[in-house]
Biopython code that builds the backbone (N, CA, C, O; Angstrom):
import numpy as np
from Bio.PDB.StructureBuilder import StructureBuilder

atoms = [
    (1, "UNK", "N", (25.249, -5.721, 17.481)),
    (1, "UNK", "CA", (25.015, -5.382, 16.095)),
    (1, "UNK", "C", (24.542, -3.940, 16.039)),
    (1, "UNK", "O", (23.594, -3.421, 16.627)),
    (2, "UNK", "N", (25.407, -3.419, 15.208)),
    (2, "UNK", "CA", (24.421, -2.070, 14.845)),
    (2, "UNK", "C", (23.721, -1.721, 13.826)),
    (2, "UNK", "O", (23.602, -2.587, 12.960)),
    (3, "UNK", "N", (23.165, -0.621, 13.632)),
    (3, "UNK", "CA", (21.964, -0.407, 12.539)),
    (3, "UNK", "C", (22.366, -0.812, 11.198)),
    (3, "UNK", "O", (21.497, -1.401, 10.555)),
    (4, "UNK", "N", (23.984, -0.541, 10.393)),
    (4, "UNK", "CA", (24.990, -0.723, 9.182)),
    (4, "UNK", "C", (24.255, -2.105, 9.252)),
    (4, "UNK", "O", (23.314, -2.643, 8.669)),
    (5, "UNK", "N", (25.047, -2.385, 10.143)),
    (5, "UNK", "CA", (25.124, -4.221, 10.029)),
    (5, "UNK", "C", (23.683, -5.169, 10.058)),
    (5, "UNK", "O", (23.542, -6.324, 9.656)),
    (6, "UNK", "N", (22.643, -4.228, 10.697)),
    (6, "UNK", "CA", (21.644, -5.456, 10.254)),
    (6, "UNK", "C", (21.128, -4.729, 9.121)),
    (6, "UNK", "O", (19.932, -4.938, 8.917)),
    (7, "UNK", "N", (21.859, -3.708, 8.103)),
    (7, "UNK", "CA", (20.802, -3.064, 7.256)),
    (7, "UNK", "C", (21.704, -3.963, 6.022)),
    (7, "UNK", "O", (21.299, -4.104, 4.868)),
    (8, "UNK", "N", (22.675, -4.379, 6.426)),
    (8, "UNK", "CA", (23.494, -5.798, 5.860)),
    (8, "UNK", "C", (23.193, -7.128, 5.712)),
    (8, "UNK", "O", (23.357, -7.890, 4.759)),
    (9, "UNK", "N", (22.814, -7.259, 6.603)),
    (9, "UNK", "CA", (23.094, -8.620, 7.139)),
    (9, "UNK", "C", (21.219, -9.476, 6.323)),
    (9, "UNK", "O", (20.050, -9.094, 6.363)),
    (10, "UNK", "N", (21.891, -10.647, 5.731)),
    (10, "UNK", "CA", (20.737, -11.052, 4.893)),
    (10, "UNK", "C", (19.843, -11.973, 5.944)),
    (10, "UNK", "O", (20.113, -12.678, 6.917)),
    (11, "UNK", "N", (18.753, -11.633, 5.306)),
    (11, "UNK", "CA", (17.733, -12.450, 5.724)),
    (11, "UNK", "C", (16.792, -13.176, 4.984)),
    (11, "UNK", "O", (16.221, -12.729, 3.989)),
    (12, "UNK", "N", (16.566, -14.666, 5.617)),
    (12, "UNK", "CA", (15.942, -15.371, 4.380)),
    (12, "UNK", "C", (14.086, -16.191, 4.822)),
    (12, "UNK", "O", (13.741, -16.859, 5.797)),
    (13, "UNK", "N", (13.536, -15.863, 3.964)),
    (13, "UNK", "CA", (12.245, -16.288, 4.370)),
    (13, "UNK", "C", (12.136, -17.974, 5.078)),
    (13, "UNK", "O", (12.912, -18.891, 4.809)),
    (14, "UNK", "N", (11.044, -18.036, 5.957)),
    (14, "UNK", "CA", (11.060, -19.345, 6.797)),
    (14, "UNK", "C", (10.136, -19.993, 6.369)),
    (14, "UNK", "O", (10.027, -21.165, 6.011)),
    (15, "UNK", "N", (9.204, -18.831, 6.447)),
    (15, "UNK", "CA", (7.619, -19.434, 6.110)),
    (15, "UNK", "C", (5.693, -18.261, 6.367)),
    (15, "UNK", "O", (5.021, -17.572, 7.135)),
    (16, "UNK", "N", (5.734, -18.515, 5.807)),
    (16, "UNK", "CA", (4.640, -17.776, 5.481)),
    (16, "UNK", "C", (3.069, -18.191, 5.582)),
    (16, "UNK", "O", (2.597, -18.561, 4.507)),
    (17, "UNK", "N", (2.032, -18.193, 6.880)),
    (17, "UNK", "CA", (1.043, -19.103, 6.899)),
    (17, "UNK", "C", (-0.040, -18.544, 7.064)),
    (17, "UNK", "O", (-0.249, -17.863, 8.069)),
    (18, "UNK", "N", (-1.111, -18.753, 5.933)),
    (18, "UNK", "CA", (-2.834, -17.845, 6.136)),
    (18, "UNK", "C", (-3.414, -18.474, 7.682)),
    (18, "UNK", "O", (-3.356, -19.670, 7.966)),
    (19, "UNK", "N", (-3.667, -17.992, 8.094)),
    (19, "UNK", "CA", (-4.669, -18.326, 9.814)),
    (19, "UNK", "C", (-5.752, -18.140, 9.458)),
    (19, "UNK", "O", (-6.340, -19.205, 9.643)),
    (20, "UNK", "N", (-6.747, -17.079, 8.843)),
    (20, "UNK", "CA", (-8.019, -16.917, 8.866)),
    (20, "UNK", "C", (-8.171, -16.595, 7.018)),
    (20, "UNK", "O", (-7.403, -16.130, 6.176)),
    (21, "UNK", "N", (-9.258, -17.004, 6.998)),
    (21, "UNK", "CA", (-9.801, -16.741, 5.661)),
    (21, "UNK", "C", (-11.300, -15.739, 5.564)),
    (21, "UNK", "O", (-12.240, -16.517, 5.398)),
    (22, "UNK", "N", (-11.676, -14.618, 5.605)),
    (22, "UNK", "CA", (-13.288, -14.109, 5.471)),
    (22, "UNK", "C", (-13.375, -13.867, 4.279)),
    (22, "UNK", "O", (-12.421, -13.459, 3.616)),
    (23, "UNK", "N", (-14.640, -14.099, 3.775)),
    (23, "UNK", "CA", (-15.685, -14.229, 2.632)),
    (23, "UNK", "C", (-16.839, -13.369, 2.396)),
    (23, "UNK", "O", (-17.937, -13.918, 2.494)),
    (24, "UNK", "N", (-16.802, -12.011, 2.077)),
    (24, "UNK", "CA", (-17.760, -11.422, 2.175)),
    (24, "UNK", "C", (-18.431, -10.927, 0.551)),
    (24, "UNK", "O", (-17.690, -11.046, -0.425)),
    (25, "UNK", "N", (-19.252, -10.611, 0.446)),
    (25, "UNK", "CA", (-19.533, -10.203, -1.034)),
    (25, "UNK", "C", (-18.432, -10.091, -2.169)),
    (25, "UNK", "O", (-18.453, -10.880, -3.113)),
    (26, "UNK", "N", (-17.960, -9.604, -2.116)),
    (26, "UNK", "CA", (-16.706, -9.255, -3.329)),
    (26, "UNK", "C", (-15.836, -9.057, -2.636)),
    (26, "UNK", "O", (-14.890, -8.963, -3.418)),
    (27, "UNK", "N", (-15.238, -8.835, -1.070)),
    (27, "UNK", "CA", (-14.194, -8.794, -0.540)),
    (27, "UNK", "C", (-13.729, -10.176, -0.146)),
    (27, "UNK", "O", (-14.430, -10.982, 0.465)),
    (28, "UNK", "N", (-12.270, -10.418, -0.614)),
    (28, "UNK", "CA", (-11.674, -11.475, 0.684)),
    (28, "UNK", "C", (-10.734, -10.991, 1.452)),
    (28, "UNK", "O", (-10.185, -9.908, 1.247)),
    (29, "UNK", "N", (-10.471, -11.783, 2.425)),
    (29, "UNK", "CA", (-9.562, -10.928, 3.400)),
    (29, "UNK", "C", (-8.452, -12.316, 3.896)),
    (29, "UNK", "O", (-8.842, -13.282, 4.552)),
    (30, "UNK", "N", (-7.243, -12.144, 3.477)),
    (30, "UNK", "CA", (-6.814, -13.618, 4.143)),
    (30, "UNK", "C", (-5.698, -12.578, 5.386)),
    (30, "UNK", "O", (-5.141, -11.508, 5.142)),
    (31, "UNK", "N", (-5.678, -13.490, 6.868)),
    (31, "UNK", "CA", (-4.760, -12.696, 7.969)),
    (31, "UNK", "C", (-3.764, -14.190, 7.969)),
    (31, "UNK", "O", (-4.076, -15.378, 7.894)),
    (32, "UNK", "N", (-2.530, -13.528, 8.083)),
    (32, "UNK", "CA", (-1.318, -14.847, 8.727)),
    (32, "UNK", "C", (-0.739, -13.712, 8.984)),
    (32, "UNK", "O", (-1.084, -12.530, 8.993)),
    (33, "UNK", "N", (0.784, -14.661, 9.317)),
    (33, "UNK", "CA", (2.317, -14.176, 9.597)),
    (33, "UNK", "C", (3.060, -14.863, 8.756)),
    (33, "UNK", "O", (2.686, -15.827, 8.088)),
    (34, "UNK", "N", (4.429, -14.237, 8.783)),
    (34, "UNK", "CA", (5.665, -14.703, 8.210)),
    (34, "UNK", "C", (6.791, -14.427, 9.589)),
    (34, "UNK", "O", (6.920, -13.661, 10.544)),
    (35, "UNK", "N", (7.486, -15.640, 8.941)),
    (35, "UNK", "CA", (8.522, -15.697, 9.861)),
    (35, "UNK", "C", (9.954, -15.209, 8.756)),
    (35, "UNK", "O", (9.914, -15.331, 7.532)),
    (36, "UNK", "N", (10.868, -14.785, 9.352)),
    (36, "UNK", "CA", (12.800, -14.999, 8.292)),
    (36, "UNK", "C", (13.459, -14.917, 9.694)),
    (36, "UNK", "O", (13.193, -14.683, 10.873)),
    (37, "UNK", "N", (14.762, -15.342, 8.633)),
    (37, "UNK", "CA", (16.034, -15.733, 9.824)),
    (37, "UNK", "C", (17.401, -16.052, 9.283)),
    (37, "UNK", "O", (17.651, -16.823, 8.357)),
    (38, "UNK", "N", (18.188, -15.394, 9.946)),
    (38, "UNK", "CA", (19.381, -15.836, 9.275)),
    (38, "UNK", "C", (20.030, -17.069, 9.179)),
    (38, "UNK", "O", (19.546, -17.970, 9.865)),
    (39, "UNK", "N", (21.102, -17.357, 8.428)),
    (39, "UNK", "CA", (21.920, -18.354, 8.294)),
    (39, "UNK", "C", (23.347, -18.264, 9.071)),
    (39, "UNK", "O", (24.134, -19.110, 9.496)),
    (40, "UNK", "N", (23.314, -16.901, 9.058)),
    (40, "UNK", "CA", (24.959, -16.742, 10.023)),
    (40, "UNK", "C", (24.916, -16.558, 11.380)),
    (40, "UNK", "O", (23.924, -16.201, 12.016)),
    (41, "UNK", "N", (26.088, -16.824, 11.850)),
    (41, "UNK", "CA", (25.763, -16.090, 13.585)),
    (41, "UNK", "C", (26.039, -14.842, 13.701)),
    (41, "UNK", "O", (26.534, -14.077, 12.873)),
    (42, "UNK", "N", (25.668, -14.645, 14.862)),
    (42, "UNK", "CA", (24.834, -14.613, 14.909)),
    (42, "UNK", "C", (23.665, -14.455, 14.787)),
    (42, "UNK", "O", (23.256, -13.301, 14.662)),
    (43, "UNK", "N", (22.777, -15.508, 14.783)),
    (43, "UNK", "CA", (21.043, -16.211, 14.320)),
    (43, "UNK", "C", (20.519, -14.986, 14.697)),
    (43, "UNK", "O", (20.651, -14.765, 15.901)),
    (44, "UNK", "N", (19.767, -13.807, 13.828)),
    (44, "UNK", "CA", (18.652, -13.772, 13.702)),
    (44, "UNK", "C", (17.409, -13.895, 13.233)),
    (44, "UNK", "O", (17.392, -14.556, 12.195)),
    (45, "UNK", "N", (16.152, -13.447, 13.657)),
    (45, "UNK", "CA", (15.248, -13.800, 13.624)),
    (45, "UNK", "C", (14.118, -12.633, 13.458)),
    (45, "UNK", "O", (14.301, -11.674, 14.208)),
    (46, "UNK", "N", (13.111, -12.565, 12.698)),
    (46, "UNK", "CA", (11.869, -11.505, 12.804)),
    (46, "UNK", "C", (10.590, -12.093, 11.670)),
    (46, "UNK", "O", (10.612, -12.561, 10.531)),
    (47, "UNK", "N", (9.491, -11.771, 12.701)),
    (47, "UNK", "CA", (8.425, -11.699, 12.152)),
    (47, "UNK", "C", (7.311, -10.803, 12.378)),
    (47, "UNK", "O", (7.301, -9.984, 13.297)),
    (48, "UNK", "N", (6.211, -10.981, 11.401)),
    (48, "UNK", "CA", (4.838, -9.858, 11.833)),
    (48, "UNK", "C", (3.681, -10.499, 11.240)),
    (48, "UNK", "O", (3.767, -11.575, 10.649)),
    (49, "UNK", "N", (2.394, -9.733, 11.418)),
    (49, "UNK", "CA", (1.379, -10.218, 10.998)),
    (49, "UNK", "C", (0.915, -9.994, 9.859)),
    (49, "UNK", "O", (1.856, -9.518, 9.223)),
    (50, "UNK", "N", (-0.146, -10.060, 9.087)),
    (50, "UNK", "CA", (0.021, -9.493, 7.647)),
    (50, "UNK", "C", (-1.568, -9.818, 7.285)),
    (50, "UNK", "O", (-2.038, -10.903, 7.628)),
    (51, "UNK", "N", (-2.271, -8.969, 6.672)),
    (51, "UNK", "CA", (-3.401, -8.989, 6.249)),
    (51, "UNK", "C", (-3.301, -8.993, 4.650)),
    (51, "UNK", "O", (-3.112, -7.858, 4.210)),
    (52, "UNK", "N", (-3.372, -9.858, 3.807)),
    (52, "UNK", "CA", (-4.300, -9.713, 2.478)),
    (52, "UNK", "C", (-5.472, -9.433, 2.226)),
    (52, "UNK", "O", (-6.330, -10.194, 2.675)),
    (53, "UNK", "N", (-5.926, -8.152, 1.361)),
    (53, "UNK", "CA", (-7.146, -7.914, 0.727)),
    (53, "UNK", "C", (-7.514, -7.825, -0.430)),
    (53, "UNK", "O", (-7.356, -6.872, -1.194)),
    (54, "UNK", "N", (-8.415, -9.572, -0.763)),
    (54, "UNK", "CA", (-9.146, -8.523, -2.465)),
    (54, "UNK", "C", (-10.424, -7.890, -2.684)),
    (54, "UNK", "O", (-11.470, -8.461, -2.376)),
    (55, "UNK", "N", (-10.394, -6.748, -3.196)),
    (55, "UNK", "CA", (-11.857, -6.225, -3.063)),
    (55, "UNK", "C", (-11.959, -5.841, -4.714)),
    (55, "UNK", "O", (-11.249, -5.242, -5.522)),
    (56, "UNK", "N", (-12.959, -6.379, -4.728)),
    (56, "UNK", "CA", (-13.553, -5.932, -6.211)),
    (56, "UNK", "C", (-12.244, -6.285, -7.822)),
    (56, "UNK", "O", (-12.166, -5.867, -8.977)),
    (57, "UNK", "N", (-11.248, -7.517, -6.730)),
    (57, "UNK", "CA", (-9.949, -7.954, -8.043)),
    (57, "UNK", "C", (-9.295, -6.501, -7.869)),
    (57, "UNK", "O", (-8.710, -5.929, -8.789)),
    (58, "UNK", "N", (-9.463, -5.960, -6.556)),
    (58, "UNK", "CA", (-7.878, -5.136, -6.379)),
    (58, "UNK", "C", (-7.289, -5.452, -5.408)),
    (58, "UNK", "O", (-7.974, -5.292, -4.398)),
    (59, "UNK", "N", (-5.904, -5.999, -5.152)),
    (59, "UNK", "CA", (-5.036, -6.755, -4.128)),
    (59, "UNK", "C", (-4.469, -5.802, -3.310)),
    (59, "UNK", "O", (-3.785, -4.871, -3.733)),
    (60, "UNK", "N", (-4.785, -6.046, -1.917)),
    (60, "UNK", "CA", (-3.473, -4.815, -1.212)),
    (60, "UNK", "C", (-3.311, -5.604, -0.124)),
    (60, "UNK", "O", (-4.284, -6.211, 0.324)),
    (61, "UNK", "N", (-1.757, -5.739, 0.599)),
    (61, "UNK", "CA", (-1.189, -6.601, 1.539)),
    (61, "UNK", "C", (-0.433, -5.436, 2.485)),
    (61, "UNK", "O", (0.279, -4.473, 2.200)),
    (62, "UNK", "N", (-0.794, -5.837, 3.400)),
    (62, "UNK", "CA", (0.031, -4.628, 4.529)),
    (62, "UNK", "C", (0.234, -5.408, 5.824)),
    (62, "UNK", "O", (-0.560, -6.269, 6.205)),
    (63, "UNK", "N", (1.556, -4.991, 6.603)),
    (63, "UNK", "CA", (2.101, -5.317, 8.053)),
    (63, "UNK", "C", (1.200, -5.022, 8.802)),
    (63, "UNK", "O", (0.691, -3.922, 8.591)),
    (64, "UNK", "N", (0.753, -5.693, 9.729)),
    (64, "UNK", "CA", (-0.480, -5.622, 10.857)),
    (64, "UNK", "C", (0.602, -4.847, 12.087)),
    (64, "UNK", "O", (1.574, -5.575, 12.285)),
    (65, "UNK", "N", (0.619, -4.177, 12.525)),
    (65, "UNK", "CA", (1.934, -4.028, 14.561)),
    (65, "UNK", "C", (3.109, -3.843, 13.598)),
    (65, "UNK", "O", (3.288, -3.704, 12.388)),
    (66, "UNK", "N", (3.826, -3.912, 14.739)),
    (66, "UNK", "CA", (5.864, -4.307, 14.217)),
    (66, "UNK", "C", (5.632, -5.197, 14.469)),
    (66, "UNK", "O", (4.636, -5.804, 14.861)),
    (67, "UNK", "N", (7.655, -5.575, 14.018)),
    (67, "UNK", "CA", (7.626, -7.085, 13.566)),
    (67, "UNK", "C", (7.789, -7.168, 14.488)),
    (67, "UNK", "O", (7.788, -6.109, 15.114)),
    (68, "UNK", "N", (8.100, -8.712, 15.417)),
    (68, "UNK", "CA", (8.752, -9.426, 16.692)),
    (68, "UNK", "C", (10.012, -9.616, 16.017)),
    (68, "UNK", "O", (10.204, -9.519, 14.805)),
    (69, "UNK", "N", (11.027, -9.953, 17.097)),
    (69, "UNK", "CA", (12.440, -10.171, 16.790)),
    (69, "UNK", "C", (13.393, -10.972, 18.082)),
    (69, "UNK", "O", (12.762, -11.480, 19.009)),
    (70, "UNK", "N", (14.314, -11.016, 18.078)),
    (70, "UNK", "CA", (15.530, -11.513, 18.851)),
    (70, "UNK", "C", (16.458, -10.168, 18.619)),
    (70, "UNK", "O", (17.433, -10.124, 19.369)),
    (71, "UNK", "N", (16.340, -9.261, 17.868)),
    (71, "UNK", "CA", (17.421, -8.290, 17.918)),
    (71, "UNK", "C", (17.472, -6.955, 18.481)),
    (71, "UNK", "O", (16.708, -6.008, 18.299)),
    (72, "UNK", "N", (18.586, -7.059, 19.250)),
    (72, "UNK", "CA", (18.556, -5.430, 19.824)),
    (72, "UNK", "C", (19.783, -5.208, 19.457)),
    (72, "UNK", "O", (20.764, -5.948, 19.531)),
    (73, "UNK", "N", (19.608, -3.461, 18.795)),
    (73, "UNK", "CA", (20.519, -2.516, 18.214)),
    (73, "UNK", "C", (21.518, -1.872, 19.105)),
    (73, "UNK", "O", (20.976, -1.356, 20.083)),
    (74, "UNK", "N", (22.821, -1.741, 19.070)),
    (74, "UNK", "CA", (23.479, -1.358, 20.329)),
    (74, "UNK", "C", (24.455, -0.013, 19.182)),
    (74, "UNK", "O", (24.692, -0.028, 17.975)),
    (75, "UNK", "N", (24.687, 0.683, 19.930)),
    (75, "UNK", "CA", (24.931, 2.190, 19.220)),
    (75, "UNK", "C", (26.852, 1.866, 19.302)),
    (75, "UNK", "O", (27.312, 0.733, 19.451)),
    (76, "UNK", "N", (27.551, 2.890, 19.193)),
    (76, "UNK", "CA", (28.982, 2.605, 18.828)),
    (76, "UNK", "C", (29.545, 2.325, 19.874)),
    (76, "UNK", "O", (30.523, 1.612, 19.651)),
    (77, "UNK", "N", (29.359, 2.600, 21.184)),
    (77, "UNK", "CA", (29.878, 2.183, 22.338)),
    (77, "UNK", "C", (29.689, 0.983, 22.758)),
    (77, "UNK", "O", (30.187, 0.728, 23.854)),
    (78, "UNK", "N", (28.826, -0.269, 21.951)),
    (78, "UNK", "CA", (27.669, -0.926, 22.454)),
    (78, "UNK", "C", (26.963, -1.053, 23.440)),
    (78, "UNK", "O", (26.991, -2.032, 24.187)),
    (79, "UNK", "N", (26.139, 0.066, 23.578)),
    (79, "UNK", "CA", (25.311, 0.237, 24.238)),
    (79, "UNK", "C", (23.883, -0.161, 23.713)),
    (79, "UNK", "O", (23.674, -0.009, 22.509)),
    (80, "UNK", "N", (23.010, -0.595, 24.414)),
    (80, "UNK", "CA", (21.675, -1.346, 23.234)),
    (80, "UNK", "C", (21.012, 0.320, 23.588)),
    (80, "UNK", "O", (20.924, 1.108, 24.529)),
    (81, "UNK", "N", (20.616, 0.194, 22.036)),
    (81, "UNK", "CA", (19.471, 1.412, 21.871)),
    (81, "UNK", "C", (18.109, 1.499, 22.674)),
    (81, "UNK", "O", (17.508, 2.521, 23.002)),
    (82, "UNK", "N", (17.788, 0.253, 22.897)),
    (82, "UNK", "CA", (16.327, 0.521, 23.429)),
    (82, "UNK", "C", (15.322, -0.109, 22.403)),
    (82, "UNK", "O", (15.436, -0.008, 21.181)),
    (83, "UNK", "N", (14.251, -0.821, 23.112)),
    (83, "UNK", "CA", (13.651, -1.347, 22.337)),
    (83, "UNK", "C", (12.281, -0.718, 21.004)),
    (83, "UNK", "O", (11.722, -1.301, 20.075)),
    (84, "UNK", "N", (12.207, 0.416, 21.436)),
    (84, "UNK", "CA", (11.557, 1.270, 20.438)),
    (84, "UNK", "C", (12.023, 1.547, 19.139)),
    (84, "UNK", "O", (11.401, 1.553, 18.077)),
    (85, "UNK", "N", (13.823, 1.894, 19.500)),
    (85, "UNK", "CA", (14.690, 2.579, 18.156)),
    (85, "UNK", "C", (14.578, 1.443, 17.541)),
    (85, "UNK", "O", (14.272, 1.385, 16.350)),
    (86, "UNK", "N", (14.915, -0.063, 18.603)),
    (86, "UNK", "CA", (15.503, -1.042, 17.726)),
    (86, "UNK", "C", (14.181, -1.469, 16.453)),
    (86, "UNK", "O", (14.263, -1.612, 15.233)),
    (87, "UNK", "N", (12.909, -1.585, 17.496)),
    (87, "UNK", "CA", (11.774, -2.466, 16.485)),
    (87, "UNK", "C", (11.393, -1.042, 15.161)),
    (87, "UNK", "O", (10.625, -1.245, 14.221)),
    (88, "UNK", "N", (11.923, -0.046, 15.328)),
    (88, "UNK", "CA", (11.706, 0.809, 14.270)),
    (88, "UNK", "C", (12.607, 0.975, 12.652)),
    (88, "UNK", "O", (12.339, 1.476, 11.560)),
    (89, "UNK", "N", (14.161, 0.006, 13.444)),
    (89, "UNK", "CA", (15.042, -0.010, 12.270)),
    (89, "UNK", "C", (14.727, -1.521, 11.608)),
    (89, "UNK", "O", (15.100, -1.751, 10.457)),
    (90, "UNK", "N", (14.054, -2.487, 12.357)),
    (90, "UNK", "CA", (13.668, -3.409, 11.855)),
    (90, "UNK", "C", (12.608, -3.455, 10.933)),
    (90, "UNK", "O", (12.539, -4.141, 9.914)),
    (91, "UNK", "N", (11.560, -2.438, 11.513)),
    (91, "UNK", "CA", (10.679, -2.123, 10.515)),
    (91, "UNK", "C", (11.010, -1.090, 8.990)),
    (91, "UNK", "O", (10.188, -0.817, 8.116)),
    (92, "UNK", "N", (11.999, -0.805, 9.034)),
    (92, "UNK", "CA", (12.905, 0.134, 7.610)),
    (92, "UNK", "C", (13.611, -1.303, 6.945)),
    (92, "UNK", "O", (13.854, -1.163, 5.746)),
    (93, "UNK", "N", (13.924, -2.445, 7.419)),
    (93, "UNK", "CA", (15.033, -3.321, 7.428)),
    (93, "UNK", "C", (13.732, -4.105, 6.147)),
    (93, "UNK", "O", (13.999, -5.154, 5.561)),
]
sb = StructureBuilder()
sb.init_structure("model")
sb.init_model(0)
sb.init_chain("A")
sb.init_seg("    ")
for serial, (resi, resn, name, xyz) in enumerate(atoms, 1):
    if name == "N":
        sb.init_residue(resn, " ", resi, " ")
    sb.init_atom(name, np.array(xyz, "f"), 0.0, 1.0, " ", f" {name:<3s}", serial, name[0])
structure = sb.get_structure()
């Protein structure tokens, strides 16, 4: 697969699960992951971690790392890019 094609290729949510909950004065903080994955073949797959914050009834949600995956990017010759380029187009994806 190359970069076109997974910037194509749909992906559909799996599931989404809080792990920790903290409680502090006016802040909450909820941490999980999400998982997605395709329906076609070939199956892929990616996830990451994810922090929710409310502080003071203002919401902000952000990617914890890169995501994890099953996919590596292979350039026009198919050659695989390497796993740096690849987890970086996943993270644009």
């Amino acid at each position: 697969m190359n970069e076109i094609q997974l910037m194509n290729y749909p992906l559909q949510h799996l599931i989404s699960i809080v792990e920790t909950t903290q409680i502090e004065d006016s802040r909450i903080l909820y941490c999980g992951f999400t998982e997605w994955a395709t329906s076609r073949s070939p199956a892929l797959s990616t996830g990451w971690d994810w922090e929710f914050i409310e502080n003071n009834g203002i919401a902000s949600l952000k990617r914890i790392g890169l995501p994890r995956s099953n996919i590596m990017i292979v350039d026009l010759s198919g050659t695989d890019i390497g796993f740096d380029v690849t987890e970086t187009l996943i993270k644009k994806k």
